[in-house]
Backbone and ligand atoms as CSV (ligand in chain L), in Angstrom:
chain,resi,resn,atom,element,x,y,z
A,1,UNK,N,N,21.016,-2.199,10.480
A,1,UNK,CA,C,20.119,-2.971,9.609
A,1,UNK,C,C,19.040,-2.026,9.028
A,2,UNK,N,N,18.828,-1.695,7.853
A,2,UNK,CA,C,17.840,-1.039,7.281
A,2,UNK,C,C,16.256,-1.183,7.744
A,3,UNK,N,N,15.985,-0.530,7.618
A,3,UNK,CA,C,14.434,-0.328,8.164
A,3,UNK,C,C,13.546,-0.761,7.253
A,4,UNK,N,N,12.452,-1.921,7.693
A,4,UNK,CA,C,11.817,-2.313,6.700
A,4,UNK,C,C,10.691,-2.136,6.399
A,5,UNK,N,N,10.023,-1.855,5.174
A,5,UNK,CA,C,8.759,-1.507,4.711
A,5,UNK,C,C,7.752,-2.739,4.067
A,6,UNK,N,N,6.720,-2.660,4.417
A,6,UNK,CA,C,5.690,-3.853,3.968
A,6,UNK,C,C,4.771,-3.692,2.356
A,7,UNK,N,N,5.170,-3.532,1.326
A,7,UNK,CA,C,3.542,-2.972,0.378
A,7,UNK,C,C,2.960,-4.763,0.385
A,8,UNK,N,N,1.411,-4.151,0.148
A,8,UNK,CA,C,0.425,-4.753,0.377
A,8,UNK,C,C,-0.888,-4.471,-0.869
A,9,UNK,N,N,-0.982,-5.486,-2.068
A,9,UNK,CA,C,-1.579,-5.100,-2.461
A,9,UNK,C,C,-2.875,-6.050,-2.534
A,10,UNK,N,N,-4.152,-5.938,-2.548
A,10,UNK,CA,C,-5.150,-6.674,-2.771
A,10,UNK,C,C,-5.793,-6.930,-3.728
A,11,UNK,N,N,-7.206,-7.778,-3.488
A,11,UNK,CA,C,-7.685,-8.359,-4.717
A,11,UNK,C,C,-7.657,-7.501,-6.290
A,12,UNK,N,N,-7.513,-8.277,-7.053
A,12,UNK,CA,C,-7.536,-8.200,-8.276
A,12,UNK,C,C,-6.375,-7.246,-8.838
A,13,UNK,N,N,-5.203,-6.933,-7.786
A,13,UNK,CA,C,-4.322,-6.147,-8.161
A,13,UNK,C,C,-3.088,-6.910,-9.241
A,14,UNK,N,N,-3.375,-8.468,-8.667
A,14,UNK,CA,C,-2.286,-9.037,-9.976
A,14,UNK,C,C,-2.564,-9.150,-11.281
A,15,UNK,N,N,-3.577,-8.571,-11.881
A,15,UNK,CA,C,-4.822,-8.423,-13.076
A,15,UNK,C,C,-3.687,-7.525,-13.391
A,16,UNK,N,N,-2.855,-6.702,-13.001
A,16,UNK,CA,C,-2.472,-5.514,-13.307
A,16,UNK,C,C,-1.793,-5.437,-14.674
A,17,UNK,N,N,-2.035,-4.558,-15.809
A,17,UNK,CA,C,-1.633,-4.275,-17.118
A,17,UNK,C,C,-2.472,-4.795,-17.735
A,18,UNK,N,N,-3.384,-5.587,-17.571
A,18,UNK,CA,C,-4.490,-6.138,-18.552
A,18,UNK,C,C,-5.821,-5.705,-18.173
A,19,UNK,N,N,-6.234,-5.309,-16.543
A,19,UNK,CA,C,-7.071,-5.326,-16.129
A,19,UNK,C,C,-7.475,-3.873,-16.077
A,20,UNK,N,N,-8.608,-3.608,-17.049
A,20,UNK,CA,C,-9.006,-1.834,-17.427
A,20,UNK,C,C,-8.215,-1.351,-17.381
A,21,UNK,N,N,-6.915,-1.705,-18.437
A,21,UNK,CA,C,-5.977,-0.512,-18.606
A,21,UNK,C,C,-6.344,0.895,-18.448
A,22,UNK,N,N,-7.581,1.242,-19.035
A,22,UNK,CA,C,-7.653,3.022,-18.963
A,22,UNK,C,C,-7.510,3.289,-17.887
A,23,UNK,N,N,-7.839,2.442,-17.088
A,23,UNK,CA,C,-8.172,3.276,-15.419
A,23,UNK,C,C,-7.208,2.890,-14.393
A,24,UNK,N,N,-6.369,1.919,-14.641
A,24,UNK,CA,C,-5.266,1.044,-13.795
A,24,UNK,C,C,-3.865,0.539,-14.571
A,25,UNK,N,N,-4.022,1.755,-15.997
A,25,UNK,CA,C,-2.331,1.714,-16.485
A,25,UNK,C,C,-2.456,0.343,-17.212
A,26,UNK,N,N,-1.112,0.464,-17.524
A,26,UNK,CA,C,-0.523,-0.715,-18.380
A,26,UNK,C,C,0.317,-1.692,-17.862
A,27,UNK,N,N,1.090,-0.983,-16.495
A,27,UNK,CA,C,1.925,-1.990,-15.824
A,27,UNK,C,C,1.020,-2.487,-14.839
A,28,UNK,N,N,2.764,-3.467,-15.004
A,28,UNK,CA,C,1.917,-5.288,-14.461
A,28,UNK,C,C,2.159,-4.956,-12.836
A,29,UNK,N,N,2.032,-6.002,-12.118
A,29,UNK,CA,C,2.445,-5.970,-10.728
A,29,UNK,C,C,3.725,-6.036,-10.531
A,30,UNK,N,N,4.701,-6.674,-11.306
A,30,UNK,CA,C,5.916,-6.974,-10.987
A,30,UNK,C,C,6.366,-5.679,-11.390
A,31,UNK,N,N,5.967,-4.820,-12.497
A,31,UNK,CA,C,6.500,-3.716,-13.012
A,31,UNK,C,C,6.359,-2.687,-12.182
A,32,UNK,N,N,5.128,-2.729,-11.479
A,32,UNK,CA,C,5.048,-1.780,-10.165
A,32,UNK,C,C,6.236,-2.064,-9.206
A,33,UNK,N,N,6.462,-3.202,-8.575
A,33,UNK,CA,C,7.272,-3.733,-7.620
A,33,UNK,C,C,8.733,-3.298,-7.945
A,34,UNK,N,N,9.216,-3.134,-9.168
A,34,UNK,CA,C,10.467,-3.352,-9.491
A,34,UNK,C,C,10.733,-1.265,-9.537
A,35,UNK,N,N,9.725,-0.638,-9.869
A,35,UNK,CA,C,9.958,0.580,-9.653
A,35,UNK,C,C,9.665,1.013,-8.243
A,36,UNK,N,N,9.448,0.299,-7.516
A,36,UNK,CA,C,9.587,0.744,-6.103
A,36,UNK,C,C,10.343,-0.077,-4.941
A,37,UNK,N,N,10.843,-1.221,-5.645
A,37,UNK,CA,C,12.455,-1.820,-5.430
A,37,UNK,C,C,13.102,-0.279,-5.467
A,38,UNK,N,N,13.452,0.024,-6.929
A,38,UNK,CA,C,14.620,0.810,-7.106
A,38,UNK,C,C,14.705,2.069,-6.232
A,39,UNK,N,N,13.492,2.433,-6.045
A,39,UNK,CA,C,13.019,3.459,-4.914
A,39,UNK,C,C,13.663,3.235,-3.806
A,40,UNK,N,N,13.556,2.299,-2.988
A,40,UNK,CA,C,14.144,1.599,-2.077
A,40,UNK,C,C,15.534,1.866,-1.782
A,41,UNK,N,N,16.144,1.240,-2.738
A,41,UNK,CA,C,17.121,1.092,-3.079
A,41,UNK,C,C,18.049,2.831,-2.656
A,42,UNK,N,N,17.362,3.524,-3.199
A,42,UNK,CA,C,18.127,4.966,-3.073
A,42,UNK,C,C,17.680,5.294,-1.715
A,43,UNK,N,N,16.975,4.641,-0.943
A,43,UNK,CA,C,16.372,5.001,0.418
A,43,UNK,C,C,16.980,4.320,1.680
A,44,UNK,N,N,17.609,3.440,0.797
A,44,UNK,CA,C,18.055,2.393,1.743
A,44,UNK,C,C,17.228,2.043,3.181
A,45,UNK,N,N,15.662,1.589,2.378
A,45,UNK,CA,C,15.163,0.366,2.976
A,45,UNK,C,C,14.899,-0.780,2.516
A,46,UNK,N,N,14.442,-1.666,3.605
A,46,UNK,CA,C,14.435,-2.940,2.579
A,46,UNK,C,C,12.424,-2.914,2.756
A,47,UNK,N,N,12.140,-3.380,1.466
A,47,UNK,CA,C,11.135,-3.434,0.976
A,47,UNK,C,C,10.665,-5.077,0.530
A,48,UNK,N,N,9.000,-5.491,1.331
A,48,UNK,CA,C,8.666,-6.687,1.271
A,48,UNK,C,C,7.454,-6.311,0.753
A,49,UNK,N,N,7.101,-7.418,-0.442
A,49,UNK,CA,C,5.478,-7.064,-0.918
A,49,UNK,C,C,4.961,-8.339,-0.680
A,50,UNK,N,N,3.515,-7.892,-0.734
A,50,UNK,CA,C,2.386,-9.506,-0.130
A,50,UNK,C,C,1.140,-8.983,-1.661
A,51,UNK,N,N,0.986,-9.899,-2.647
A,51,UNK,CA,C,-0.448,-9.864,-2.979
A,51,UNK,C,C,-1.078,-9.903,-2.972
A,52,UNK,N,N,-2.527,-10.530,-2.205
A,52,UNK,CA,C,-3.302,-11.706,-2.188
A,52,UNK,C,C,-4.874,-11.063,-2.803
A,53,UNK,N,N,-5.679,-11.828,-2.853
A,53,UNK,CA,C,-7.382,-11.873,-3.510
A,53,UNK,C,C,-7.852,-12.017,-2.010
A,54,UNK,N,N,-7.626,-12.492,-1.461
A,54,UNK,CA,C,-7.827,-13.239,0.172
A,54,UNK,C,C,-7.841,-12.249,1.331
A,55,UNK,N,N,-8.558,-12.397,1.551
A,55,UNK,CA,C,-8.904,-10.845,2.576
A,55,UNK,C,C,-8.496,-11.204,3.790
A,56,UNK,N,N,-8.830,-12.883,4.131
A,56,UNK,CA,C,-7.969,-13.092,5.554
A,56,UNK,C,C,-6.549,-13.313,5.293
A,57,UNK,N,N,-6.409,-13.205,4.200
A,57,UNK,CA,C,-4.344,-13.977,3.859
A,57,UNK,C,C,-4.125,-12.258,4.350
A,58,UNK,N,N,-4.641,-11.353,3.435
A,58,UNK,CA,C,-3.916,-10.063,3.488
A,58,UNK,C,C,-3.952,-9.748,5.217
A,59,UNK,N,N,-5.231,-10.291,5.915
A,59,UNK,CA,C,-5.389,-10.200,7.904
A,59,UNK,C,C,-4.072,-10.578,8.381
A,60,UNK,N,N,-4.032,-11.793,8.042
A,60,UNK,CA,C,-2.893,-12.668,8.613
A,60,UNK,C,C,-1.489,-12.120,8.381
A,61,UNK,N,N,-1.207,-11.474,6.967
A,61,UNK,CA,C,0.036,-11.308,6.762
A,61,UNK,C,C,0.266,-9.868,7.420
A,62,UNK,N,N,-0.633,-9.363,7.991
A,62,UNK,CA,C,-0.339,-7.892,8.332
A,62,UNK,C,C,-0.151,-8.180,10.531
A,63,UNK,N,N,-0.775,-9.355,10.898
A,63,UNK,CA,C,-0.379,-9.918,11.898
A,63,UNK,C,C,1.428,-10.806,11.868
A,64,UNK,N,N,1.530,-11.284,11.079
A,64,UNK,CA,C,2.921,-11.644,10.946
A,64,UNK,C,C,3.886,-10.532,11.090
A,65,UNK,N,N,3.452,-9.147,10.426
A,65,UNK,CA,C,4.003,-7.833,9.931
A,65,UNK,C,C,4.306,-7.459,11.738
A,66,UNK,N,N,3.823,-7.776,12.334
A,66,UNK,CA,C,4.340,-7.091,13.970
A,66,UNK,C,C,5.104,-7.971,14.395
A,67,UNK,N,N,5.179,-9.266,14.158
A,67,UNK,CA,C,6.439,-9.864,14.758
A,67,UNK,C,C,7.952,-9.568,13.990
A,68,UNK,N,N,7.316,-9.449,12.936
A,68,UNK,CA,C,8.959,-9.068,12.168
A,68,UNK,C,C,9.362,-7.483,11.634
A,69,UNK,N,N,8.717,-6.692,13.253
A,69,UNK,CA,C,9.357,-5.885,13.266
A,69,UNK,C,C,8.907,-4.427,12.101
A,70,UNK,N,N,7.863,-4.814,11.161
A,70,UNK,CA,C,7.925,-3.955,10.051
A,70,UNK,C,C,7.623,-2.356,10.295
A,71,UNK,N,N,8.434,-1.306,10.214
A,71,UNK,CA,C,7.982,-0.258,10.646
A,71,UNK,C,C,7.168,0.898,10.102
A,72,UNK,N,N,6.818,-0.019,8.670
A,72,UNK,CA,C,5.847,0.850,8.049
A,72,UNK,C,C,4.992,0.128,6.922
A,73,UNK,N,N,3.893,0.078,6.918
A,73,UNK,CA,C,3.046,-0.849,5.558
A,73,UNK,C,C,2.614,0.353,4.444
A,74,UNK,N,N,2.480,-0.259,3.554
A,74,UNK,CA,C,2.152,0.628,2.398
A,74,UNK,C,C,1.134,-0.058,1.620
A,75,UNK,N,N,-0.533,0.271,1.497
A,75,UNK,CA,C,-1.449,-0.770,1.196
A,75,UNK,C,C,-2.297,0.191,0.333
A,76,UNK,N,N,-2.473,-0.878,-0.443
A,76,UNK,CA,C,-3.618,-1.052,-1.840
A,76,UNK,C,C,-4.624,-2.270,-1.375
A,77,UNK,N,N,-5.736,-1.610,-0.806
A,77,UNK,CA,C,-7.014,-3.035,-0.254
A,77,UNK,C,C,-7.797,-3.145,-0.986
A,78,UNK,N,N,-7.459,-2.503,-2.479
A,78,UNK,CA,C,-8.473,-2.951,-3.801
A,78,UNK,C,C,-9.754,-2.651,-3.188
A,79,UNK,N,N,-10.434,-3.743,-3.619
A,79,UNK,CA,C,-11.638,-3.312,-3.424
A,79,UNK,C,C,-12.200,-3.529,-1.442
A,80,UNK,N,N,-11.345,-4.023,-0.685
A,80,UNK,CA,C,-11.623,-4.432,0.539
A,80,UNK,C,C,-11.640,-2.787,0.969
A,81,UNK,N,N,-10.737,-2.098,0.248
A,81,UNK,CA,C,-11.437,-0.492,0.915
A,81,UNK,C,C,-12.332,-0.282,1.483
A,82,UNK,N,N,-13.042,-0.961,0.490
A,82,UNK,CA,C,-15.181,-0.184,0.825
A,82,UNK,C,C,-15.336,-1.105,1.744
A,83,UNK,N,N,-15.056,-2.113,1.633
A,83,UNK,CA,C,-15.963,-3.070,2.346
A,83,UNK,C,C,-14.978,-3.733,3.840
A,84,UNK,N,N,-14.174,-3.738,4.018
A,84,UNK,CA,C,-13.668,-4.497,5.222
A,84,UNK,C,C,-13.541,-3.875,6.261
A,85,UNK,N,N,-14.076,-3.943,7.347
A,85,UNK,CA,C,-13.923,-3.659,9.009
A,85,UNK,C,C,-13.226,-4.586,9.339
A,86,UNK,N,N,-12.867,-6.262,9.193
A,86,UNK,CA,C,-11.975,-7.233,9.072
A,86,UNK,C,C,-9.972,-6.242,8.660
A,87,UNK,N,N,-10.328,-5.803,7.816
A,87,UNK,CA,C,-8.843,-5.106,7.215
A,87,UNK,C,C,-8.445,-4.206,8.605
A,88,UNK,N,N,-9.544,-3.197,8.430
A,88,UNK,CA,C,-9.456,-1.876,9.419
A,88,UNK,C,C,-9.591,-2.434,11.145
A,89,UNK,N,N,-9.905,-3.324,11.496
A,89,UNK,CA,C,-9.458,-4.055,12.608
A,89,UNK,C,C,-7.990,-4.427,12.701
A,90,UNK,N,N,-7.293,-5.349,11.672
A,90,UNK,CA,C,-6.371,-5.889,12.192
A,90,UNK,C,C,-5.216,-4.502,11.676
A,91,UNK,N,N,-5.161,-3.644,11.116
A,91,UNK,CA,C,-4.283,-2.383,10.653
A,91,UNK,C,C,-4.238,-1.905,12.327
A,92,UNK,N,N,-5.750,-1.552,12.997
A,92,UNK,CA,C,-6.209,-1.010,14.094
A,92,UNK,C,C,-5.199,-1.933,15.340
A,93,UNK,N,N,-5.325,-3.134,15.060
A,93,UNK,CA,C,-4.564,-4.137,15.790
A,93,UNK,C,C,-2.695,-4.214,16.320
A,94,UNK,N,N,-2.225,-3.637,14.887
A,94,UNK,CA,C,-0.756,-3.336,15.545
A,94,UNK,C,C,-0.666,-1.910,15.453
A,95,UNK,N,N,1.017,-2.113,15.831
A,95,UNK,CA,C,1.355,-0.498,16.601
A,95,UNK,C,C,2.430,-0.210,15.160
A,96,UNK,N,N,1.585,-0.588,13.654
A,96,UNK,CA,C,2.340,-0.209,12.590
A,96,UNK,C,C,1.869,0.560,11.558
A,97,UNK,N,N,2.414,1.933,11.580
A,97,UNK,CA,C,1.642,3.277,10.821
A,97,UNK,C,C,1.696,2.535,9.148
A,98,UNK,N,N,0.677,3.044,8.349
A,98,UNK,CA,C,0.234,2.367,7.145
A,98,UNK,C,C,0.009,3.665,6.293
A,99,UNK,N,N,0.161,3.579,4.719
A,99,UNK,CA,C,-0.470,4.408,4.259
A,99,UNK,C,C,-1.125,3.965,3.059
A,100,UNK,N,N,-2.448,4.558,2.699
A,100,UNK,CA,C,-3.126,3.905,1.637
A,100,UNK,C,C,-3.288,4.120,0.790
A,101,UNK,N,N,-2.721,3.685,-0.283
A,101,UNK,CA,C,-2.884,4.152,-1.683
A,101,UNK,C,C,-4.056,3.488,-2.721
A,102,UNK,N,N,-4.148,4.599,-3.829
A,102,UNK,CA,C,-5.134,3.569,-4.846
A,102,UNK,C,C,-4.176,4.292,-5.727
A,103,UNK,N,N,-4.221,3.695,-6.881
A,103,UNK,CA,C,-3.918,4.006,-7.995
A,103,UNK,C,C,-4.520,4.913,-8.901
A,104,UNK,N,N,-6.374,4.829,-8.692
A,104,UNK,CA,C,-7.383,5.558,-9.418
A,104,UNK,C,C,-7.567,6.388,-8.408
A,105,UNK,N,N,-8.110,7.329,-8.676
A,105,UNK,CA,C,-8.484,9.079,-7.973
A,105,UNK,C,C,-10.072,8.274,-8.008
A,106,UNK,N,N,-10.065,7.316,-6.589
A,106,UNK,CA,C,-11.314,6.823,-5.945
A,106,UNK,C,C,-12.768,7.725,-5.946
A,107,UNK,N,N,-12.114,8.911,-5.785
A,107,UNK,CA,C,-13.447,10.005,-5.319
A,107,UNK,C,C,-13.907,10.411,-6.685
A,108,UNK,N,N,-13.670,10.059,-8.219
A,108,UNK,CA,C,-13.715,10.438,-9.662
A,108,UNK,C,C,-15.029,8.872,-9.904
A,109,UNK,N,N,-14.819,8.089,-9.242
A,109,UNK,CA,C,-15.579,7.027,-9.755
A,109,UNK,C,C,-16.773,6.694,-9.016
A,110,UNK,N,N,-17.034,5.536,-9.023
A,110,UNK,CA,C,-18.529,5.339,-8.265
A,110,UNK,C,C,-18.642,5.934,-7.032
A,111,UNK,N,N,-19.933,5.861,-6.693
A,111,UNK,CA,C,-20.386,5.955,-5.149
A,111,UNK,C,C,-19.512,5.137,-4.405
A,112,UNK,N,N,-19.691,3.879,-4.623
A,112,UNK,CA,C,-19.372,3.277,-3.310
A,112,UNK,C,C,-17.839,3.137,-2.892
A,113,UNK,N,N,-17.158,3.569,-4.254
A,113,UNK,CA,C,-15.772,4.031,-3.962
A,113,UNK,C,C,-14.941,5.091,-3.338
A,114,UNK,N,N,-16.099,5.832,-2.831
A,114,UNK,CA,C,-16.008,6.842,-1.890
A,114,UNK,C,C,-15.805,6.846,-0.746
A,115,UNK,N,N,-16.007,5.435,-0.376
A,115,UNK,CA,C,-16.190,5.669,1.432
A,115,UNK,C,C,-14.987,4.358,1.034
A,116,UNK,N,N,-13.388,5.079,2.415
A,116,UNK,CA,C,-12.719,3.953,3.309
A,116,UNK,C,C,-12.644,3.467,4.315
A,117,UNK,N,N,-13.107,2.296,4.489
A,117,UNK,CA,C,-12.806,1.827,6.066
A,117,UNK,C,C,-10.854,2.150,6.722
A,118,UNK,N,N,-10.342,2.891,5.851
A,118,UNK,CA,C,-9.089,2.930,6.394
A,118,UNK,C,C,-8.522,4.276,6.837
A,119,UNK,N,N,-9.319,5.079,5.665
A,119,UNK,CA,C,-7.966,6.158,5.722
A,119,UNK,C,C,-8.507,7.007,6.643
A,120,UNK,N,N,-9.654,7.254,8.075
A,120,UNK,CA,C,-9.263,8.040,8.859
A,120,UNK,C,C,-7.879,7.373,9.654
A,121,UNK,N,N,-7.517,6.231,9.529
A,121,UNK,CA,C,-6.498,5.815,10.770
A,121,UNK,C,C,-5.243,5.536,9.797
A,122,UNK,N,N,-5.015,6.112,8.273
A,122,UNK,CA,C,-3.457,6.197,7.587
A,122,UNK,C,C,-3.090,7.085,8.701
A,123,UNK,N,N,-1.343,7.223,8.381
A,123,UNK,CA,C,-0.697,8.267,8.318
A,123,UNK,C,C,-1.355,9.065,6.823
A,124,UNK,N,N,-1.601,8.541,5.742
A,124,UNK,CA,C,-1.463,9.540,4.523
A,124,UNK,C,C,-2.400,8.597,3.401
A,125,UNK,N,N,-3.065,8.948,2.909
A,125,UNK,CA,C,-4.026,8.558,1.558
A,125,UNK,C,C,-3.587,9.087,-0.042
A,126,UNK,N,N,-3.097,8.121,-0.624
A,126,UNK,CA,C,-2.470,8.855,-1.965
A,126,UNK,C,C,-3.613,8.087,-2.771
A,127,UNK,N,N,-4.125,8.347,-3.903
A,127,UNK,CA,C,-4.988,7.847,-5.157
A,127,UNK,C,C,-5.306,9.342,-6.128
A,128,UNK,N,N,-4.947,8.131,-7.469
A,128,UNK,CA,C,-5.084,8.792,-8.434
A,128,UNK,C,C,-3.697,9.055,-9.279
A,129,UNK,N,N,-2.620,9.164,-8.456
A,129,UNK,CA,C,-1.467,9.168,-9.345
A,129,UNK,C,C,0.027,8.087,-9.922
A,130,UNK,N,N,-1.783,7.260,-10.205
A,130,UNK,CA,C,-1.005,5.804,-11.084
A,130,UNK,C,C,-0.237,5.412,-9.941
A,131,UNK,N,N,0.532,4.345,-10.528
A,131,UNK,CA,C,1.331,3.854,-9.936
A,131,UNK,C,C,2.990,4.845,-8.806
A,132,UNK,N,N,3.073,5.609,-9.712
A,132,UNK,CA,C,3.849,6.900,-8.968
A,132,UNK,C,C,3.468,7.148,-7.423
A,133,UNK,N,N,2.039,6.821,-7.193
A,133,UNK,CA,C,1.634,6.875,-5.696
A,133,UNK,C,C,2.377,5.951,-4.634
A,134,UNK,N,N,2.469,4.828,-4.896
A,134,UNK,CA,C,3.500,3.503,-4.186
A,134,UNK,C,C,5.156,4.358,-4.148
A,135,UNK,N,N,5.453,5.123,-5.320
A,135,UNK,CA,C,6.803,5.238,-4.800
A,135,UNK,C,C,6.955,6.567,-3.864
A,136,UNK,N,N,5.769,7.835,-4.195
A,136,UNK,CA,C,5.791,8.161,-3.376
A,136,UNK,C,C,5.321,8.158,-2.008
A,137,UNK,N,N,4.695,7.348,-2.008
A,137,UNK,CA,C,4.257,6.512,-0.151
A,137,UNK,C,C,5.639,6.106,0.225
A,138,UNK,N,N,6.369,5.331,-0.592
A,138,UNK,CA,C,7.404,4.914,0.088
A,138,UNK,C,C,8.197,5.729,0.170
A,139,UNK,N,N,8.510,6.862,-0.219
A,139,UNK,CA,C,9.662,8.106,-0.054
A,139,UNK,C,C,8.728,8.472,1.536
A,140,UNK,N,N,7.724,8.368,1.238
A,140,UNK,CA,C,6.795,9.209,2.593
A,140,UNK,C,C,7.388,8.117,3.550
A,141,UNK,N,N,6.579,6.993,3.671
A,141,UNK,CA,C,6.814,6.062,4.928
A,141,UNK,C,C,8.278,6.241,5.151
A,142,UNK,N,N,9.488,6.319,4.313
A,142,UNK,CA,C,11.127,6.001,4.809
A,142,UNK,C,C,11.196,7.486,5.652
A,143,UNK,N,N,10.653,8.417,5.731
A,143,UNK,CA,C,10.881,9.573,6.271
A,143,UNK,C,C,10.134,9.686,7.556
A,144,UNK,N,N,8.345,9.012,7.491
A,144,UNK,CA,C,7.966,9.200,9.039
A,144,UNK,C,C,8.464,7.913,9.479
A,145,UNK,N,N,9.657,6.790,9.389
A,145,UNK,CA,C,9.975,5.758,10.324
A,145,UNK,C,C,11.496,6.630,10.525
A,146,UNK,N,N,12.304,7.359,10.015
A,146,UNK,CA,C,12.801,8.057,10.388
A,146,UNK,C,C,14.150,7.246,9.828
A,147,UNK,N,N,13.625,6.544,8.313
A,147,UNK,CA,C,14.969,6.008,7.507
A,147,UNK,C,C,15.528,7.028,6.641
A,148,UNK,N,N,14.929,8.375,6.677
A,148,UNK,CA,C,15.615,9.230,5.677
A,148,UNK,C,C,15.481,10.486,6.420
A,149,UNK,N,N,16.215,11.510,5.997
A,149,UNK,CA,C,15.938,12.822,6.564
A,149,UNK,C,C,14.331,13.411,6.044
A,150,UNK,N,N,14.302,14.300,6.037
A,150,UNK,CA,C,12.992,14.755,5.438
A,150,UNK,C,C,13.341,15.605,4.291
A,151,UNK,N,N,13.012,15.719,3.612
A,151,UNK,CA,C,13.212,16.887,2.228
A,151,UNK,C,C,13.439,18.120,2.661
A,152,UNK,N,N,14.749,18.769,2.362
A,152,UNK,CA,C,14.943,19.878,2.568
A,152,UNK,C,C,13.848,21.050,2.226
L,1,DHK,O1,O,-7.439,2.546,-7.566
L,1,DHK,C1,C,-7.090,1.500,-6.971
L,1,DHK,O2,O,-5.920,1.102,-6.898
L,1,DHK,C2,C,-8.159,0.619,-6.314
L,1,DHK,C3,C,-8.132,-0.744,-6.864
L,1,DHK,C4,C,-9.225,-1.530,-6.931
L,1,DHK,O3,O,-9.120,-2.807,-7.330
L,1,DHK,C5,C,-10.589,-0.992,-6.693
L,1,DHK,O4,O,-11.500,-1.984,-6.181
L,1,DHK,C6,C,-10.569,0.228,-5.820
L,1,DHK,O5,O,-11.843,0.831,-5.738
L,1,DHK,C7,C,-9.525,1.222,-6.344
């Protein structure tokens, strides 16, 4: 049975293609999703995404994420980055390696986009290279759950 991966994206990420294009692209959410389907696809894992605005939906669904086994999350906490010890608790909570992406090169913009409650406890922090970051997290995560070899 293929090994399964979680992406996770948060508030205001379904805005996506309309929402400050300059700084967050042109594609939509589904357009993200469907290029890292196909990713998948050549990786042969199976890949589940969660959206939410909801900071306890995104808690909850990452508690569901240990009963069904998921052996790797791949998260965008929007703006809950800066602000959630709630997020970075329940990540802290299971025994499931995560890696965090942004889309924008975080450390280029404001202050307060500087500081994560997450990424001392990723496996890996990608931002800044658009959407391309999700597929390569997921080439990353299929390799440390040990669904792919590693790159020659
Ligand atoms: O670059 C991104 O994907 C992140 C997305 C958001 O919505 C912001 O609140 C973060 O600060 C950055």
């Amino acid at each position: 049975m293929a090994k399964s991966i979680l992406v996770i994206n948060g508030p205001n990420l379904n805005l996506l293609g309309t929402r400050e294009p300059a700084i967050y692209g042109y594609d939509t959410l589904d357009d993200l999703e469907n290029k890292v389907k196909t990713v998948a696809g050549s990786l042969e894992v199976a890949v589940q995404f969660f959206q939410s605005n909801h900071e306890g939906a995104i808690i909850d669904r990452i508690h569901v994420a240990q009963k069904e086994k998921i052996e790797a999350i791949i998260i965008n906490p929007a703006a809950l980055t800066h602000t959630s010890v709630g997020l970075r608790d329940a990540l802290n909570g299971v025994s499931i390696p995560f890696i965090e992406v942004h889309i924008a090169n975080v450390h280029s913009r404001e202050e307060f986009r500087h500081h994560s409650y997450l990424s001392d406890k990723a496996v890996s922090v990608i931002c800044g290279m658009g959407i391309f970051g999700y597929e390569a997290a997921l080439m990353y995560a299929a390799q440390h759950i040990g669904a792919c070899r590693p790159e020659q």
